[in-house]
PAVO-997638 format. One record per residue (C-alpha): residue in one letter; residue number from 0; x, z, y. Coordinates in pm, 1 decimal. Example, Ala and Ser with C-alpha at 12.3 -4.5 7.8 and 13.67 -1.06 7.14 Angstrom:
<atoms>
A;0;1230.0;780.0;-450.0 $
S;1;1367.0;714.0;-106.0 $
</atoms>
This chain:
<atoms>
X;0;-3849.7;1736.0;-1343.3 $
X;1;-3682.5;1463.8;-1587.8 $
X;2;-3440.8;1364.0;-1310.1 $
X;3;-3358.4;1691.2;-1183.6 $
X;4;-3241.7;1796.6;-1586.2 $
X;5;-3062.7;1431.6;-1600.8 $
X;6;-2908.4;1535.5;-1299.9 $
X;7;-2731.8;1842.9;-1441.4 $
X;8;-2630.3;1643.5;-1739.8 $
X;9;-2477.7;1356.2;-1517.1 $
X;10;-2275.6;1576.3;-1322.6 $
X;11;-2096.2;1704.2;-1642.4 $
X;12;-2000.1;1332.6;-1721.8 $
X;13;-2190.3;1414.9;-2113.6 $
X;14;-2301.9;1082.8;-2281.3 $
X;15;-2691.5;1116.1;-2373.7 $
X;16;-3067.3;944.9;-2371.5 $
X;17;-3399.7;1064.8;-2520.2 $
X;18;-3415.5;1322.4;-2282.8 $
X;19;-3801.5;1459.3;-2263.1 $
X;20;-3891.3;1692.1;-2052.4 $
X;21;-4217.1;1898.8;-2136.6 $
X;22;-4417.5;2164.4;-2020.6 $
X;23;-4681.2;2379.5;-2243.9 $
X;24;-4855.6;2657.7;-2167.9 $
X;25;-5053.9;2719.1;-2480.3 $
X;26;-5032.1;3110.5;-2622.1 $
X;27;-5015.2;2974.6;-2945.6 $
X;28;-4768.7;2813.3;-3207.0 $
X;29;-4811.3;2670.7;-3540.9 $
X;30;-4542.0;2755.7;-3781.4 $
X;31;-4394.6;2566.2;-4080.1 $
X;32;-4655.4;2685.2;-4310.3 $
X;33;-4945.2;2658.2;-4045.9 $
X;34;-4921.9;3023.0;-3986.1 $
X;35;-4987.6;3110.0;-3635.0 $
X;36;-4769.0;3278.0;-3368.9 $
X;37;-4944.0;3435.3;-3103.9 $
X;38;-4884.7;3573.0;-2752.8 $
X;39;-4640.9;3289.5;-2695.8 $
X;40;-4580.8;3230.4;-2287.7 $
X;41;-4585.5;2908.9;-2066.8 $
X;42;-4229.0;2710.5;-2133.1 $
X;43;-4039.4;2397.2;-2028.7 $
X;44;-3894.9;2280.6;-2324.6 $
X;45;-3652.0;2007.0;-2266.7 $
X;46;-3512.5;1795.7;-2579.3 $
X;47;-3206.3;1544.6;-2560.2 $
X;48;-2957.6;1392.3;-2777.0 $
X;49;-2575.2;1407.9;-2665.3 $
X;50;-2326.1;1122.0;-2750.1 $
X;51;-1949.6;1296.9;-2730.6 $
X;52;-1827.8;1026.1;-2938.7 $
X;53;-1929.3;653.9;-3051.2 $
X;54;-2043.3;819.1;-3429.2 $
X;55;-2171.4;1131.3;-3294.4 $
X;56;-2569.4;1228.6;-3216.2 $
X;57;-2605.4;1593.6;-3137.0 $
X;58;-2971.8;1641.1;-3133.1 $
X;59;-3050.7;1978.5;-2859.8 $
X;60;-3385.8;2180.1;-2735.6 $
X;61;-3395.4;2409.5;-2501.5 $
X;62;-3656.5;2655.1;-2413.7 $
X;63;-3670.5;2801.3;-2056.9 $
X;64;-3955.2;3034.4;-1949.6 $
X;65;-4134.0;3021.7;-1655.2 $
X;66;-3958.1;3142.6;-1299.9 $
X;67;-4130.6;3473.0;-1286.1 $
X;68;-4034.2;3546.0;-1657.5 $
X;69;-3639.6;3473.1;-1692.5 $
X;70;-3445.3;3763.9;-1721.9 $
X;71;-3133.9;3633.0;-1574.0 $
X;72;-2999.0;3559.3;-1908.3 $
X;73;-2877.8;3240.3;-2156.5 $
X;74;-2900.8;3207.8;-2531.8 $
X;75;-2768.7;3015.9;-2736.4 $
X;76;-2902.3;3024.8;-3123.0 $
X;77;-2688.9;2954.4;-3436.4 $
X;78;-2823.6;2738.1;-3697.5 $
X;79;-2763.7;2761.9;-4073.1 $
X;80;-2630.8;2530.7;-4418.1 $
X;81;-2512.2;2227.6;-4293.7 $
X;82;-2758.5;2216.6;-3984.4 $
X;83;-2923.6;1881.4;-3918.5 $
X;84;-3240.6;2001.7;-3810.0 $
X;85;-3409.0;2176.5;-3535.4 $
X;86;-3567.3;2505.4;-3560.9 $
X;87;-3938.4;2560.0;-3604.8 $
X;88;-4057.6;2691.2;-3288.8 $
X;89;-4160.5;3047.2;-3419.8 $
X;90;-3813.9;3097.0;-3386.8 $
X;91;-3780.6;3030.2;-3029.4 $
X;92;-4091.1;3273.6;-2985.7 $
X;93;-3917.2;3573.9;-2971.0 $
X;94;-3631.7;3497.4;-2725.3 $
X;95;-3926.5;3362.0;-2495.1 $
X;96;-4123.0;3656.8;-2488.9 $
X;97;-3835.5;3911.4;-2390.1 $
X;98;-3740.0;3630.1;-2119.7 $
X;99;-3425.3;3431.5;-2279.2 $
X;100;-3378.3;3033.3;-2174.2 $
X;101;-3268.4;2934.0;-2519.3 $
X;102;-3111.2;2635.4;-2696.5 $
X;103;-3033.0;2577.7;-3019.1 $
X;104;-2863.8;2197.3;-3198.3 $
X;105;-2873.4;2037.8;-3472.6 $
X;106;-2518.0;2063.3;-3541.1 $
X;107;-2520.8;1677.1;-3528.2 $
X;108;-2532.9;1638.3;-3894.2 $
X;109;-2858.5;1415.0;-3862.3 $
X;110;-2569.5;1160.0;-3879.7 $
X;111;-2368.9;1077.1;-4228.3 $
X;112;-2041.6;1286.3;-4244.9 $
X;113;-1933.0;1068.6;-4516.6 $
X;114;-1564.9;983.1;-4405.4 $
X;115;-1654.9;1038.9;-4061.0 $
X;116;-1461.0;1286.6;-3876.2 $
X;117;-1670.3;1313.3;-3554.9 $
X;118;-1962.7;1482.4;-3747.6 $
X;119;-1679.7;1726.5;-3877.6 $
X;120;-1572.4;1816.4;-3566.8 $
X;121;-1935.2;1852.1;-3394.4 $
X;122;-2014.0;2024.4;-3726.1 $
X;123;-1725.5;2301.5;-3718.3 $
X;124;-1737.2;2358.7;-3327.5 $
X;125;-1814.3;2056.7;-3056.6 $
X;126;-2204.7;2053.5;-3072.9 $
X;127;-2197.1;2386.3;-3089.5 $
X;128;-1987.3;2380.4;-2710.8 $
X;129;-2159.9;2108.7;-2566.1 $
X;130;-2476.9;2263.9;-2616.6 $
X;131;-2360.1;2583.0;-2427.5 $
X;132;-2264.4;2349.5;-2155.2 $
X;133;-2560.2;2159.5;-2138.0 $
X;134;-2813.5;2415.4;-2170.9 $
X;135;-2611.3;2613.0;-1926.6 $
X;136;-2631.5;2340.9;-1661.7 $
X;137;-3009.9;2266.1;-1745.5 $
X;138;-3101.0;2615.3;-1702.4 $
X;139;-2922.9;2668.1;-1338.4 $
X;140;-3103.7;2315.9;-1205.7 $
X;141;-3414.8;2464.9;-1318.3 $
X;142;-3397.4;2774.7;-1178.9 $
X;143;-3193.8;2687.5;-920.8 $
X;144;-2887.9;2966.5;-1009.1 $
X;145;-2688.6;3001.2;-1296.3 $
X;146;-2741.2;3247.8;-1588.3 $
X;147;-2617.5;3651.8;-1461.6 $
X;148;-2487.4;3626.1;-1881.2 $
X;149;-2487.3;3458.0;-2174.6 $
X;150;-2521.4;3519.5;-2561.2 $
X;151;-2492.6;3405.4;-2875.0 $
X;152;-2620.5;3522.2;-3150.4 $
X;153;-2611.6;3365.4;-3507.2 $
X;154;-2543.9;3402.2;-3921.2 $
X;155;-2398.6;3240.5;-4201.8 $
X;156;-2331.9;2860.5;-4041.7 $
X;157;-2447.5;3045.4;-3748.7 $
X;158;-2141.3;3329.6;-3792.6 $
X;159;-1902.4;3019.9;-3803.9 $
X;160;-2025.3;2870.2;-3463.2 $
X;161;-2019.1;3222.7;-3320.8 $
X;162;-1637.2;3310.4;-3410.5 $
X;163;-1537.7;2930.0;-3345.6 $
X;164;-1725.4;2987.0;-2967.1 $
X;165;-1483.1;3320.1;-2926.6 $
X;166;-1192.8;3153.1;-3079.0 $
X;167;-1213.3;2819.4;-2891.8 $
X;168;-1402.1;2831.6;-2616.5 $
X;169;-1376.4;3180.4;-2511.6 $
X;170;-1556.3;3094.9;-2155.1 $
X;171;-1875.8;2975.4;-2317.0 $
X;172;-2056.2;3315.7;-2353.9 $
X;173;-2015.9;3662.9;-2261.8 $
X;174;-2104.9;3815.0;-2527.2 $
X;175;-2149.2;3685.6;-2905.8 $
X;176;-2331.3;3792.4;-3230.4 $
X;177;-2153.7;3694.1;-3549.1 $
X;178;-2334.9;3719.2;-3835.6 $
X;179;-2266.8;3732.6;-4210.4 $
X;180;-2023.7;3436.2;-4066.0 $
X;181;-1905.8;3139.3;-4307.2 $
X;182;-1602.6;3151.0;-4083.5 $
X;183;-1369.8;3060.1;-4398.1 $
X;184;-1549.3;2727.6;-4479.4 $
X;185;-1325.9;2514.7;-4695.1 $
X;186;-1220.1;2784.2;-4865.5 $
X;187;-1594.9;2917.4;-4922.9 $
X;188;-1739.6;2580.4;-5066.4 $
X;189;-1434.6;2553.3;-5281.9 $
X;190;-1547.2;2897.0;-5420.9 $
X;191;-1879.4;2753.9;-5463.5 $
X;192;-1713.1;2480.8;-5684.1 $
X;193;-1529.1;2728.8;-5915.1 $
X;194;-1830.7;2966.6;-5988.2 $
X;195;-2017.4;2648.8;-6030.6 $
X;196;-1786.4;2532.8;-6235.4 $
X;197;-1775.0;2864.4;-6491.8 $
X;198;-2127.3;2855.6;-6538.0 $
X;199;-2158.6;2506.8;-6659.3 $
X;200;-1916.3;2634.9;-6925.2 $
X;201;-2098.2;2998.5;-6975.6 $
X;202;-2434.0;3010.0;-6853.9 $
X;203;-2581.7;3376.7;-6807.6 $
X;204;-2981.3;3454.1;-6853.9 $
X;205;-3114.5;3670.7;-6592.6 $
X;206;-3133.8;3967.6;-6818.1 $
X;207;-2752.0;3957.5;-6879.6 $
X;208;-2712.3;3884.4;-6511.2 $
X;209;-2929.7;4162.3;-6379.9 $
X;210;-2767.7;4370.3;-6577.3 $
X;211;-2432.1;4313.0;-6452.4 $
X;212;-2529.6;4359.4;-6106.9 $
X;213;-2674.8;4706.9;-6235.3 $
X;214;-2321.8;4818.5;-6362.1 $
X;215;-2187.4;4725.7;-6026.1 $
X;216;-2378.2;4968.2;-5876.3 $
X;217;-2301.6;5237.8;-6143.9 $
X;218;-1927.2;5170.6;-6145.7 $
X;219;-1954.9;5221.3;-5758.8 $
X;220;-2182.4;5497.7;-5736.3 $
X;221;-1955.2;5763.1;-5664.0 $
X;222;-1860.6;5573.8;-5332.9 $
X;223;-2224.4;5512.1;-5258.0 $
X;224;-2448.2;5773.3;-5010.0 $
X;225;-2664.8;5953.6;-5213.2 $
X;226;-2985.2;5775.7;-5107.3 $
X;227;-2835.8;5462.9;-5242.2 $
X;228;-2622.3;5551.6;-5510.7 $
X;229;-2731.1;5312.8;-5820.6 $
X;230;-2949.4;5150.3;-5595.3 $
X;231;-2701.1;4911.1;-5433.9 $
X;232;-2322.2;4887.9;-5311.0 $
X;233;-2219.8;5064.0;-4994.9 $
X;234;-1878.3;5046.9;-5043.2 $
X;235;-1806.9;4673.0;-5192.5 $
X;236;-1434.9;4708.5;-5144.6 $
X;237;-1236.4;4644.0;-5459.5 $
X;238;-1027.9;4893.6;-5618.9 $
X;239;-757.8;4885.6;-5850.1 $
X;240;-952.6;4862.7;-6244.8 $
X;241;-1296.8;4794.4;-6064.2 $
X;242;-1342.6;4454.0;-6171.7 $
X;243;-1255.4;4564.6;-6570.4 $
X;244;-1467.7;4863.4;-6534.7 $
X;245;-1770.0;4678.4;-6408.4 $
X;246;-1724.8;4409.2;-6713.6 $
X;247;-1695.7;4729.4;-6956.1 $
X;248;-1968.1;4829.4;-6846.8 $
X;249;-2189.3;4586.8;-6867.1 $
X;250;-2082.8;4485.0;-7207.0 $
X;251;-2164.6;4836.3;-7335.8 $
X;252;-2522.5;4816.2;-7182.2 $
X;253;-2593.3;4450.7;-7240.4 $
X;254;-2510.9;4379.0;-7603.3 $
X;255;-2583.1;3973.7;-7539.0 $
X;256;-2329.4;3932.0;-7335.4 $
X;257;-2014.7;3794.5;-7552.1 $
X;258;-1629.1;3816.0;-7498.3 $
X;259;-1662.2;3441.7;-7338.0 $
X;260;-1936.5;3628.0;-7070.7 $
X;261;-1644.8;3885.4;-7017.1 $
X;262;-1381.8;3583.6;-6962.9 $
X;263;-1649.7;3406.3;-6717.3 $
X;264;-1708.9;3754.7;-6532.7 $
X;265;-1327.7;3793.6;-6480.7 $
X;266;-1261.2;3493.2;-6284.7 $
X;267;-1594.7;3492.2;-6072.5 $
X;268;-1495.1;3814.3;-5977.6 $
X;269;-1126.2;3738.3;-5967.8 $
X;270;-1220.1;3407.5;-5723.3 $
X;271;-1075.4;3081.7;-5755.9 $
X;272;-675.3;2974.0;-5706.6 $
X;273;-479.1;2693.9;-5652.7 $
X;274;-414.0;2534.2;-6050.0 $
X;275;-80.6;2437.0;-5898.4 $
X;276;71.6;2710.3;-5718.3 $
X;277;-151.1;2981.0;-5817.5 $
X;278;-222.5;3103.5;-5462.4 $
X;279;-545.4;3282.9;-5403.4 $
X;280;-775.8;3026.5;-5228.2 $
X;281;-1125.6;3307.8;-5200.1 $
X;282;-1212.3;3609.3;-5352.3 $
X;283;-1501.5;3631.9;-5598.7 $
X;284;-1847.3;3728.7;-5617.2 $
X;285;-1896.5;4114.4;-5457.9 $
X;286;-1978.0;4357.0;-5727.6 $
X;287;-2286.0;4460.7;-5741.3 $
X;288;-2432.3;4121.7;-5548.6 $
X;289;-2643.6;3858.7;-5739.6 $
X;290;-2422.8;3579.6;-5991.0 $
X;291;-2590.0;3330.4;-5748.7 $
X;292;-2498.7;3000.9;-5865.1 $
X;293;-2456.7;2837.9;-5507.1 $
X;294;-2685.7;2534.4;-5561.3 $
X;295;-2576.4;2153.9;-5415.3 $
X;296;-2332.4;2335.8;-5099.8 $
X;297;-2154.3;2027.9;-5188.4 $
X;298;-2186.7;1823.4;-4868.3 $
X;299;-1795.4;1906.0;-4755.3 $
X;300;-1652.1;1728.9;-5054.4 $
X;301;-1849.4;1420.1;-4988.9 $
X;302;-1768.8;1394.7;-4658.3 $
X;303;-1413.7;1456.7;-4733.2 $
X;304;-1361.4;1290.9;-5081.4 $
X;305;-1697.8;1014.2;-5077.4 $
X;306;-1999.5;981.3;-5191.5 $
X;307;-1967.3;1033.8;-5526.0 $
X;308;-1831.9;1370.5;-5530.1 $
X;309;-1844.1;1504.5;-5905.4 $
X;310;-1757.0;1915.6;-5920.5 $
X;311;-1745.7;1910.4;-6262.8 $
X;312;-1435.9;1665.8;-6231.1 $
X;313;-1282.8;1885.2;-5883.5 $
X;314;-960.4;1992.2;-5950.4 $
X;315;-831.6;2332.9;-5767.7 $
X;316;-487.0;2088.4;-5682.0 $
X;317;-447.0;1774.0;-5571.5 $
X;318;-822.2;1732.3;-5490.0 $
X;319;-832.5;2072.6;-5314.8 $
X;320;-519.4;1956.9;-5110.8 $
X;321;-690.1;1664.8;-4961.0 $
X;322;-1020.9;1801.2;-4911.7 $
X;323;-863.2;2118.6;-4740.9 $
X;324;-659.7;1921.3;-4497.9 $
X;325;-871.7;1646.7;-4384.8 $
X;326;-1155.0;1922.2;-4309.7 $
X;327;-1005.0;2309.4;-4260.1 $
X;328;-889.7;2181.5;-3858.1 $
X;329;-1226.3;2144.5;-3763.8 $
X;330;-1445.9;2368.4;-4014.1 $
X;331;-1268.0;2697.3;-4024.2 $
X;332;-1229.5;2972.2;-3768.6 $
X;333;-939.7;3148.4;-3814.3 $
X;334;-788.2;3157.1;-3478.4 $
X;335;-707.9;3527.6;-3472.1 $
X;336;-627.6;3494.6;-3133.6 $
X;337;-924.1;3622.7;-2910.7 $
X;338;-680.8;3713.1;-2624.4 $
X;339;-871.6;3483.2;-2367.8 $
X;340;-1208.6;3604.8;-2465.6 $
X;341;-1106.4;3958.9;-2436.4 $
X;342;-967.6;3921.2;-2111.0 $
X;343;-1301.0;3782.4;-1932.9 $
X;344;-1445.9;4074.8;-2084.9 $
X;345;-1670.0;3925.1;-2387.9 $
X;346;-1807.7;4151.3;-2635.5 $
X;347;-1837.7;4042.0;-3028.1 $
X;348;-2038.5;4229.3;-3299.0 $
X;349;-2000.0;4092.3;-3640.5 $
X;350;-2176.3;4209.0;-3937.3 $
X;351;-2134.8;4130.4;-4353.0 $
X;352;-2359.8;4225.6;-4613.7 $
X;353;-2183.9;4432.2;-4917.3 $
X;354;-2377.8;4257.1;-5170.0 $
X;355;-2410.0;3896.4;-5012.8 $
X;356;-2309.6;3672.0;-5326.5 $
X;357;-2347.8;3359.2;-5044.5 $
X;358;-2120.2;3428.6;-4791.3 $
X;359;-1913.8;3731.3;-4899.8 $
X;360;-1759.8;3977.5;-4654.1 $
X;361;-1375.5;3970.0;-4782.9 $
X;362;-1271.2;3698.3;-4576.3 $
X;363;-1449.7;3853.1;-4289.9 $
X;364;-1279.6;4203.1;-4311.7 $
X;365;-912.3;3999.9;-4389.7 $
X;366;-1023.3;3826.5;-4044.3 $
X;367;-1143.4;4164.1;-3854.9 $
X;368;-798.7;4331.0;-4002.4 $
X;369;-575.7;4052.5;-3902.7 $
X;370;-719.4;4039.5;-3545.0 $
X;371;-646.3;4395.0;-3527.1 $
X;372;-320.4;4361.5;-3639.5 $
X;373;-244.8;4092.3;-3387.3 $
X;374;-421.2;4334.7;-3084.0 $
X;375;-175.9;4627.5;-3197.8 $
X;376;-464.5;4798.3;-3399.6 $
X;377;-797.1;4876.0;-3453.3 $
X;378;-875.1;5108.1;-3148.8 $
X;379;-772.7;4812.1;-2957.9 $
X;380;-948.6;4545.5;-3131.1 $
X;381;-1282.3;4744.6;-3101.2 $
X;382;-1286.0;4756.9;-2705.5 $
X;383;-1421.6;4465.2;-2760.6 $
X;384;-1533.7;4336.6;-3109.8 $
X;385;-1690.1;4567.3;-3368.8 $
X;386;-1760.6;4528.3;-3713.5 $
X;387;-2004.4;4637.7;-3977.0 $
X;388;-2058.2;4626.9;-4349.8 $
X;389;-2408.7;4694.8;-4448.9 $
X;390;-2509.7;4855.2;-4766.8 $
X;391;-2766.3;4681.5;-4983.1 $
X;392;-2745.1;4348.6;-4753.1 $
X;393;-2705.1;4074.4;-4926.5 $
X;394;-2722.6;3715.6;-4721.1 $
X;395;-3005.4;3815.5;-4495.7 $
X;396;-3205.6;4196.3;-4469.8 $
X;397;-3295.4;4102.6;-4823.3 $
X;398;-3310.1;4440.0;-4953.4 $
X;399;-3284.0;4650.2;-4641.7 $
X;400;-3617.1;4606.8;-4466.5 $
X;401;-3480.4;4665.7;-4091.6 $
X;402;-3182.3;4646.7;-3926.0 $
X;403;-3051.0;4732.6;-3549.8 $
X;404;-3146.0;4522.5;-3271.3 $
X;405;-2817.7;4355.0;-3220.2 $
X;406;-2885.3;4159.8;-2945.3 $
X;407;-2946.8;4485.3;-2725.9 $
X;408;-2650.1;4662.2;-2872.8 $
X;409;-2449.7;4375.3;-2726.5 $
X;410;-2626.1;4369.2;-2391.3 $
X;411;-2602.5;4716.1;-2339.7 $
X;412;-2241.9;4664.9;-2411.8 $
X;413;-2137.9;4373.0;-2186.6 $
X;414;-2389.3;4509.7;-1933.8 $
X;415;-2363.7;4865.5;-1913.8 $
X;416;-2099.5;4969.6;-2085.8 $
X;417;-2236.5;5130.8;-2409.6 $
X;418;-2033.1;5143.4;-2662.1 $
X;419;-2180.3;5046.1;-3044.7 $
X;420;-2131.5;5295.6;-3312.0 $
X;421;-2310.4;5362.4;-3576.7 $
X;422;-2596.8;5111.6;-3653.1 $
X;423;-2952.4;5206.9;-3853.2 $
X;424;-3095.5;5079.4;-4138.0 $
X;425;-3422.0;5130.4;-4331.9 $
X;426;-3558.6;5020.5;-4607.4 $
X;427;-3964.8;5129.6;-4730.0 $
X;428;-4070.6;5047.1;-5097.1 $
X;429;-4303.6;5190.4;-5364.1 $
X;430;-4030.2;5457.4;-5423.3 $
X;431;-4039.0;5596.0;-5036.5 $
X;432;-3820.7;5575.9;-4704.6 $
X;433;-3457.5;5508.4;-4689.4 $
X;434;-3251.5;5553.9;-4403.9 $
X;435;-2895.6;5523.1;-4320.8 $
X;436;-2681.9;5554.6;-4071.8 $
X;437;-2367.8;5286.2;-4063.2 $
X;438;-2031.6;5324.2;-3891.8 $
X;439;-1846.1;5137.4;-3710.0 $
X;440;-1518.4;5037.5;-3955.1 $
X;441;-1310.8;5311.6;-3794.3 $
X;442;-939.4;5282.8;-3696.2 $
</atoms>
């Protein structure tokens, strides 16, 4: 079996060794924290590392289900931070049991990406290719015909390799699942710099910064659903005096919180700009989402700038410059021009959380808006991409319990041609059921 997957590989000229083949048949999987999966079927699960480049190790597994089990169909798996590291199996599990061959990288960020360019680049969209191509070509040797369709499905660093797949290698899949996508990536770990920034100056306790997420929710309520008005943020879409209202507010209710707290809360809301030109480099934390403080998402500005990266010293001019044009070719996916993916009929759902304080939706709805501007509208643009902002979703189904089964919505799409509208959410709690139906964003 080892020759007949180095086969495949050879024939697409890609550079690679430490390729294992194995087969297991247990039912059972141990997960990260011993827990057990069960019901897990017999697999091949083939591991290899891919050399595109002389400074570049793409580390890739792929899971393929035995003959009788396949459904026809490829997956490919997004990963998430700064990748460099392979899922624990529980997560290929799922795919297995409804029939997917699945693969999933590393991102090739196993290597330094300290002032090398080749981990940018496999990091922002090459691994994330080859492993289509790879796992593409492994699964047709070993089942001797090529996938009927492939997916993609993915969030947050996962979103990013799922737009960057439509934008720049539209052939890859045929349909794709962009999650809560960190599609805007220089300009989203800048952000993280700024907030970080402010609250070295002006820390907040979590009293003060609970309750400023509360009077996000109050100053919004009246575009909220009943069922989750002051509960969370349906609506996170700023309007004109929101942002002053929401500080007002909080001041009143919170009588810790100081004039400097109001200063702080106007430019994390505001979002950071250039100290130079004053341009608008990212919007600010969502109202109503968490003051999350963004932890060490540093790892761009030491690959860019060195090692010794100090945010405290990061200046929003000069060193944003350089850091946003040695990385923002390879990182971001911005490409509004999904022309060639439309055209071989590929389907995209994309979905943003209204209250995610990690990867916030602006950037994604300025993307979704200026790709409908470029396709002459949105009634054109959702033929064949559709987006979503949920309510009370922050980073991941944090405080809605269950979401739609997006990997079906897309399937029934590409395959049968039903359309996605509205999507269902629930969440259950001490305090009941709630249940909500969300739209499509309409034209």
């Amino acid at each position: 079996m080892t020759a007949i997957i180095t086969s495949a590989l050879l024939a697409l000229d890609l550079a690679f060794d430490n390729c294992t083949v194995t087969r297991d048949a247990s039912d059972t999987i141990a997960g990260p924290r011993n827990e057990i999966v069960a019901n897990v079927p017999p697999r091949t699960i083939v591991r290899l590392d891919l050399h595109p480049s002389e400074k570049s190790t793409i580390r890739v597994e792929i899971w393929l289900p035995d003959k009788k089990d396949w459904n026809g169909c490829f997956l490919g798996l997004g990963s998430g931070g700064m990748g460099g590291y392979m899922l624990e199996h529980k997560d290929f599990a799922a795919p297995l049991r409804q029939g997917y061959a699945t693969a999933y990288s590393d991102l090739g960020t196993t290597v330094s990406g300290i002032g090398n360019p080749d981990v940018w680049k496999d990091f922002g969209h090459r691994a994330t290719h080859l492993t289509a191509v790879a796992g593409k070509a492994i699964t047709k040797n070993f089942y001797g015909r090529a996938p009927e369709f492939s997916y993609f499905k993915g969030g947050s660093t996962g979103g990013q390799q799922a737009l960057s797949l439509a934008q720049r290698h539209p052939d890859d899949y045929d349909g794709i699942i962009a999650g809560v996508p960190a599609h805007r990536r220089v300009a989203l770990h800048a952000w993280f710099v700024w907030n970080e920034q402010i609250f070295q100056k002006c820390p907040f306790t979590e009293s003060q910064a609970n309750a400023i997420r509360k009077a996000g929710y109050d100053v919004l309520a009246p575009r909220t659903p009943e069922k989750l008005a002051g509960k969370t943020v349906a609506d996170p879409v700023l309007q004109p005096g929101d942002i002053d209202a929401v500080i007002r507010h909080a001041l009143k209710n919170d009588p810790s919180l100081t004039p400097a707290h109001a200063a702080a809360l106007k430019k994390l809301f505001e979002g950071p700009r250039r100290a130079d030109t004053g341009e608008k480099i990212f919007d600010g934390i969502p109202l109503g989402a968490p003051l999350w403080r963004g932890g060490d998402h540093f790892y761009p500005f030491r690959w860019s700038l060195g090692a010794d990266f100090d945010f405290l010293k990061f200046d929003f001019a000069g060193d944003y410059e350089k850091y946003r044009a040695t990385l923002s070719p390879d990182l971001d996916a911005e490409n509004t021009d999904l022309e060639p993916f439309r055209k071989r009929g590929g389907k995209l759902l994309m979905y943003s959380g209204a209250v995610d304080a990690i990867v916030p939706f602006h950037a994604t709805l300025d993307y979704y808006n200026r790709v409908s501007e470029r396709q002459g509208g949105r009634g054109n643009t959702r033929e064949f991409f559709r987006y979503w902002i949920i309510p009370g979703m922050g980073h991941s189904w944090d405080w809605m319990n269950r979401g739609p089964d997006w990997l079906t919505l897309l399937r029934n799409w590409r395959e049968k041609g039903v359309v996605p509208g509205e999507v269902k959410i629930s969440r259950v709690d001490a305090n009941g059921v709630i249940e909500a139906a969300i739209p499509v964003l309409p034209q």
